[in-house]
Each structure stands twice: as structure tokens, then as C-alpha cells.
N, C-alpha and C positions, 0 to 999 in steps of 0.2 A: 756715210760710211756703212758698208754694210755689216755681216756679221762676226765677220774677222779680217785681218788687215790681207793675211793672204792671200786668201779670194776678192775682196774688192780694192785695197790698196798697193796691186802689183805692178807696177813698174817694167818699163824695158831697158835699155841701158842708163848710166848714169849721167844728170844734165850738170849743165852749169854752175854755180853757187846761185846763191840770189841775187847777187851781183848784176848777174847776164839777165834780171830782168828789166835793168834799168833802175832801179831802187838801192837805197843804202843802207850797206850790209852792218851800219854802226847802229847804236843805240838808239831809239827812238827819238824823234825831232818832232818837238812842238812850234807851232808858228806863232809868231809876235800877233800877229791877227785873233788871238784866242777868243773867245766872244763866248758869252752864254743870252746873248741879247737877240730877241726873235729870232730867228732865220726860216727860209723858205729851201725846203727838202722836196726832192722828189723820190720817190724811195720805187726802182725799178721791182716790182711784182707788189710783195704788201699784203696777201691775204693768204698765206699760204700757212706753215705752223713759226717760223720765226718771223717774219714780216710782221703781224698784227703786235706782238709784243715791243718791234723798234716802232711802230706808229704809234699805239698809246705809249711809250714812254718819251719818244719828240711832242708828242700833244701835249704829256703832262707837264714837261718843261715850258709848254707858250710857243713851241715851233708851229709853225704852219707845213701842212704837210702835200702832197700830191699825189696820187698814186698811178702809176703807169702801167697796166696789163692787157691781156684782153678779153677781160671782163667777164670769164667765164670760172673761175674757183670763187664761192663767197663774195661775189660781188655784191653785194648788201650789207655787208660787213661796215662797213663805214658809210653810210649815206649821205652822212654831212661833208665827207671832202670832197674836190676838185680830184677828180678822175680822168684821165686820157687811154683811150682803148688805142691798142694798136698791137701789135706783132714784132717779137721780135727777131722773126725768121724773116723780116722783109717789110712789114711796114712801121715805119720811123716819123712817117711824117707827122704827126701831131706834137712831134719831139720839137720839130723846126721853128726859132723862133724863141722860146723861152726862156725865160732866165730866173734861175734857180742859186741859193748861196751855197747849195751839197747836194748832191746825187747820192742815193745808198743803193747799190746793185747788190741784192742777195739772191737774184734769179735768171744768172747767167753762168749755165754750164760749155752753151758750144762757143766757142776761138770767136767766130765768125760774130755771132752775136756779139759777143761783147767788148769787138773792135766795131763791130761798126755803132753799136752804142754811143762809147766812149767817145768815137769820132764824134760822131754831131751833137753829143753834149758840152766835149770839151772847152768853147764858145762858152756858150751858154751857163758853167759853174765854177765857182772860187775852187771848187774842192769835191773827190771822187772819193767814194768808199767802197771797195769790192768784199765780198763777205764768200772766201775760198773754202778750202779744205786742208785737214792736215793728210789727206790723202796724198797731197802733191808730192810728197816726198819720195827719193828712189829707193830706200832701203830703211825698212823697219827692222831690222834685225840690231839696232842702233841706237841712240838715244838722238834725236834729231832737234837744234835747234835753226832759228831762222834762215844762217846761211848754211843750210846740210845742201847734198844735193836733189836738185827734183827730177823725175822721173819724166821721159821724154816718151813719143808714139811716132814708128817711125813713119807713118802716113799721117801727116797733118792737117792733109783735107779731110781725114776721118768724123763725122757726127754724130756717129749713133753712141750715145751714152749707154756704159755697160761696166761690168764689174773689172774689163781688164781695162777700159776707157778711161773711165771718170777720174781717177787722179789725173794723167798727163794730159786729159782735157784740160782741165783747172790750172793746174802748171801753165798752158797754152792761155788761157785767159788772162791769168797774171800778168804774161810777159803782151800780150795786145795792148792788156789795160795801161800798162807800162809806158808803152810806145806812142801812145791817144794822148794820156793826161801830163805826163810826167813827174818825176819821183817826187817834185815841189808841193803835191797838190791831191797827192796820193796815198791811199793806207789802204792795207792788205790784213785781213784777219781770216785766219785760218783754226776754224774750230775743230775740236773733235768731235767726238759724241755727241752729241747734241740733245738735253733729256725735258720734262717735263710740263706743262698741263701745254695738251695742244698738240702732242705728238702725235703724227699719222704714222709715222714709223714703225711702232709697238713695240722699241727695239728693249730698252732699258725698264720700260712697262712690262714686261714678260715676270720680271722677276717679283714685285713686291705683288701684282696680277695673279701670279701663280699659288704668291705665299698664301693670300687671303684662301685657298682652296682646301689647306692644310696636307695632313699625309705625307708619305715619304716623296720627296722631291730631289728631280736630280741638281746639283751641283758641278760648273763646269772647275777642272782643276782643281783649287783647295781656297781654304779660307784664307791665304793670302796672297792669291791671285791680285795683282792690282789692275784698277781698271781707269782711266781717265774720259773724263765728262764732265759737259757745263751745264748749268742750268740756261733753258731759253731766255731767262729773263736777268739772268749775270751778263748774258752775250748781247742779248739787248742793250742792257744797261752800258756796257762796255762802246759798245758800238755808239750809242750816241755822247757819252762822254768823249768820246775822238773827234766827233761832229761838231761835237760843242767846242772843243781845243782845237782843231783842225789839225788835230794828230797824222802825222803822216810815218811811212815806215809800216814793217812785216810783223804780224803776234801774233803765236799762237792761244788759242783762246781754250786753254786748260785747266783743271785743276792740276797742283802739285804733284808730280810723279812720286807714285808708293804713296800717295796719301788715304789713297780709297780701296779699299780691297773687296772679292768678292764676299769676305766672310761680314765686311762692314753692313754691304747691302742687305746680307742677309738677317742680320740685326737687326736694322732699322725696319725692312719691308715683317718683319715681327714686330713689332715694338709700335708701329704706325697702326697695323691691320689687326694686332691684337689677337693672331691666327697662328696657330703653332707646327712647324713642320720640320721633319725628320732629314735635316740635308745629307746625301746620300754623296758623296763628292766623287765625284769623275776623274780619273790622275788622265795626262794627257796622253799618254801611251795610249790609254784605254778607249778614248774618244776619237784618236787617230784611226784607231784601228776597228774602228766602227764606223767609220767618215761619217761622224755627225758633229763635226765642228761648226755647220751651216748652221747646224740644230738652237746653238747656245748664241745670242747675237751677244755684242761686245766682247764678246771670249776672245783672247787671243791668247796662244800657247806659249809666246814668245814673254810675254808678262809676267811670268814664273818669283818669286821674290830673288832668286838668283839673276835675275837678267837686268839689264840697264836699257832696253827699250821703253820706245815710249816719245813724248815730245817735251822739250824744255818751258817749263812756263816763264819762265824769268822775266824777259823781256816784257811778255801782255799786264804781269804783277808791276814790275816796276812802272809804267804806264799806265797802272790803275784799275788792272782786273779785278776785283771783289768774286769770290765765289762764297755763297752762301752754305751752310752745313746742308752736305747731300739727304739729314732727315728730313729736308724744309722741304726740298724736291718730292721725297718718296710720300710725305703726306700730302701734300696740295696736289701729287699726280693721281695719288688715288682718289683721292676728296675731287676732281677734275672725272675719271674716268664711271664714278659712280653715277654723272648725273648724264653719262651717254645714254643713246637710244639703245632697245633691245638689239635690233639690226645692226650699228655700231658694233658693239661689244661681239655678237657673234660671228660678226665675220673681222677680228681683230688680224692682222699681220702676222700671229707671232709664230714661229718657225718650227714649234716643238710642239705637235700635237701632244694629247693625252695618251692615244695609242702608241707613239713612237718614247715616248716619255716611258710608258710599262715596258716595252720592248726592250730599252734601254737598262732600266732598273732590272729585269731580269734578269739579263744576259749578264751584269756586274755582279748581280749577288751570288749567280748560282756557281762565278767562278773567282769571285775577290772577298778578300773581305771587305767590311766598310773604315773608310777613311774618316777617326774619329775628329768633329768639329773643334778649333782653336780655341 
């Protein structure tokens, strides 16, 4: 997701329930087959920033694992597994043939891939796990759980992933995946934000990143902005606890809506880095009207504590979702980001230069006053 739902989570008209993608729009459904006894996983990508966190946590369970890319992100990352190079714009074939107890796809954004995937795995495994988005959804202005409606594109042969694309690609994925494996055999997790050690993103690292810097810092919205986000290694953990149950069914993989706020973050990203900064808070008029809502990643306007957006966790909790205290995140991301390379660190992702940060601070102070912290 990028760095606000409006820009990267927009939608064209309204789709289906989730019904229309083949899956069942009831409570989560565990299979009698439950098993936490070996099993053999092929986990489609695997080296990217979520994949190595589901591959050590199937290792440390006793799974046996496989990995299927091609072989160009970290492929040294894992030396001791069973690797198959291939493509999956086109070449499949090392796929043909084997047999696997789970598939975990968390690196399939175009339709086409991950139907034809799916296709010629379907044979081949008891059980499929696609790792979505809560982008899929058509309307954030909502509070959206599993059966909301998803967001459709009205050219379906479309592949170029993009900020107006990537949700109703993903939606599109679902409903293939859908149609390949079937709903018996199937689980669909759709996370949000997705945060800490490991993130190429820089998105949710901007903030505790920033804090260690000290000085007056801008703040998007107010200290109770809420914001939703999993740890990589909750979504991990999640994710192969379904593998181990052979959970099937739709979850959004959240924390609690209104449980995290920005002002939380901003506590902890102090309290972790021991760095003390003057937050400066942004009201969302004032950032509107500066078009730098790109600027703040996770920010979304709609989040306001007046508004009921957002994604329902219910369903991923009652199934087992664990989220751990977001300080556990802010310190092991920093404790993770210290021991990057110089190179790493300066050329980070994050959206808010130092320059546009002063620019920003400026133009607020010299015409608002400051918005005192909660």
C-alpha cells in the first residue's frame, strides 16, 4: 500500500461481495485435516521482505520448505533449501510434476500469473495460500470487513501495476485464485501495512527514522490519527498457523481499528530511540492544501478519530491473529535499520525529504499556530 489509500487504494466502480469470488462469505472454516506434522510448502517468491520471515517460521515449525523465483532478489538467502528458478510471466515448467502439502503465493500481483499458477499447482497441493491486500477493497471511506465490496478495472487485460492498478489487480488475483484451487482448499489474507525489520518499503520507518534525528518534526494530522498495521512477523506467524490448520476463508491481517494512533507512534519511536522531538502536527486542511499527503506514508485523512474507516479485524483475531505491542516493532526496526549499510540508509525510500520537511514547517508556522500534543 502506498502512502495513502487515496492515491494507491482507488478503485473504479463497485464489485461483487466476496461471495462473487468463489469463497465463503461465513466465518472462518478449519479443515478436519488440521495437521501441525511436517509438511512440504512451496512458498511462490520467498526472499523478498515478507517471504523470508514465512520461511524461517515453516523451518522453525519442522516444515520443509521450497522456494520458487527466479533467482535474482537474495538468492543466497537460503542456501540450504530446494530452489526452483522460473518465471512467472511464462515459465512454469519446473512447477510440472511436483507435489507439495501448501503452496504460499505472496508474490503474485498480475491476474494472469496467478491463474495460471494456481492452474498447474492445483494437482499438485492439498492446500493454496494467496497473501492479497487490503487494497482490494472499493471504498475506503467505510469501515470494510471481508464481504465489503472489491474494487474492479474495467480492462482486465491490464498488467502494469500502479497506484490506480494494484488494488483491483489483487481483487483479480483472488477471484483466479478462486476459480484454479477452489474455496475447499483455499485462504486469502489481505494485510495492511505491512511494518518492521526487513522493510524495503521505508514506509512506517520514516517515522521512529526520523525521530532518532530530533528537532521539530512534522506530524501528519493529530495525535489521534489512527493508523493500522501488522508486524511482518505477526503476518508470518499468522500465515503459517492457517498452513498448519489448513485454514481456509478471507482475513484481513490488522491490528484493531483505533487501536494505534499517530500520537502512539510517536511515543514509542521516543521512548525506543531515546531522541526527543517537537511534533509539529499537520491538521489535514493544511496538508491538503499543500498536496503533500504523498509526503506522510500511512497517513490517511479519512482515519480522523471521528471516522469509522478502516478494515475490520475480527474475523483474522478470531482465527488466531496475535499482534504483538507496536513498541516491539519500533524497537527491533530500529535495532534492524542500524545495522544497514551506509549506501542502504542514504538512499532510504522515504517520501519526506529534510528540505520539503523545512518547507512544510514553515509555511505552517508562519501562518498557524501549533497544534499542542495529546
Amino acid at each position: 500500500m502506498k502512502a495513502n489509500r487515496r492515491s494507491f487504494l482507488k478503485g473504479s466502480a463497485l464489485a461483487g461481495c466476496v461471495a462473487a469470488t468463489g469463497l465463503p462469505s461465513l466465518s472462518f472454516a478449519r479443515s478436519a485435516g488440521s495437521t501441525r506434522d511436517p509438511m512440504r510448502i512451496l512458498v511462490l517468491g520467498g526472499t523478498g521482505f515478507i517471504g523470508p520471515h514465512m520461511v524461517r517460521e515453516a523451518l522453525r515449525r519442522g516444515h520443509n520448505v521450497t522456494l520458487f523465483n527466479r533467482g535474482k532478489t537474495n538468492d543466497s538467502l537460503f542456501p540450504d533449501l530446494e530452489s526452483i528458478h522460473g518465471d512467472r510471466g511464462g515459465d512454469l515448467k519446473a512447477l510440472q510434476g511436483g507435489k507439495w502439502d501448501a503452496v504460499i503465493d505472496n508474490s503474485g500481483y498480475v491476474p494472469r500469473h496467478v491463474e495460471n499458477s494456481a492452474r498447474i499447482l492445483s494437482p499438485s497441493t492439498g492446500y493454496y495460500l494467496y497473501i492479497s491486500t487490503c487494497s482490494v477493497y472499493a471504498d475506503f471511506t467505510r469501515l470494510n470487513d471481508e464481504t465489503s465490496p472489491l474494487a474492479t478495472i474495467a480492462d482486465e487485460s491490464v498488467e502494469e501495476v500502479n497506484g490506480e492498478t494494484y488494488g483491483p489487480l489483487k481483487a483479480l488475483c483472488e477471484k483466479r485464485a478462486a476459480a484454479e484451487i477452489g474455496a475447499d482448499r483455499l485462504a486469502i489474507i489481505r494485510p495492511t501495512y505491512v511494518c518492521g525489520p526487513g522493510d524495503h518499503t521505508d514506509r512506517f520507518t520514516y517515522y521512529p527514522v526520523r525521530t532518532l534525528q530530533g528537532g521539530d518534526m512534522a506530524w501528519p494530522g493529530g495525535p489521534l490519527h489512527s493508523m493500522q498495521i501488522v508486524d511482518v512477523r505477526d503476518l508470518a506467524n499468522f500465515t503459517i498457523d492457517c498452513v498448519d490448520r489448513h485454514t481456509t476463508g478471507i482475513y484481513n491481517a490488522v491490528n484493531p481499528v483505533g487501536a494505534y494512533t499517530f500520537g502512539d507512534l510517536l511515543a514509542d519511536s521516543q521512548a525506543v530511540s531515546g531522541s526527543s522531538v517537537e511534533p509539529v502536527w499537520l491538521d489535514d486542511a493544511f496538508i491538503a492544501a499543500h498536496d503533500a499527503e504523498e509526503n506522510f506514508p500511512i497517513y490517511d485523512p479519512l482515519s480522523g478519530p471521528e471516522s469509522v474507516s478502516g478494515f475490520s479485524e475480527k474475523r483474522a483475531l478470531a482465527a488466531g491473529l496475535l499482534n504483538r505491542p507496536a513498541r516491539e516493532t519500533v524497537r527491533d526496526l530500529l535495532a534492524w535499520w542500524n545495522t544497514l549499510p551506509g549506501e542502504r540508509v542514504s538512499n532510504a525510500r522515504f517520501r519526506m525529504s529534510p528540505e520539503r520537511e523545512a518547507e512544510l514547517l514553515l509555511a505552517y508556522e508562519t501562518g498557524n499556530s501549533r497544534v499542542p500534543a495529546a
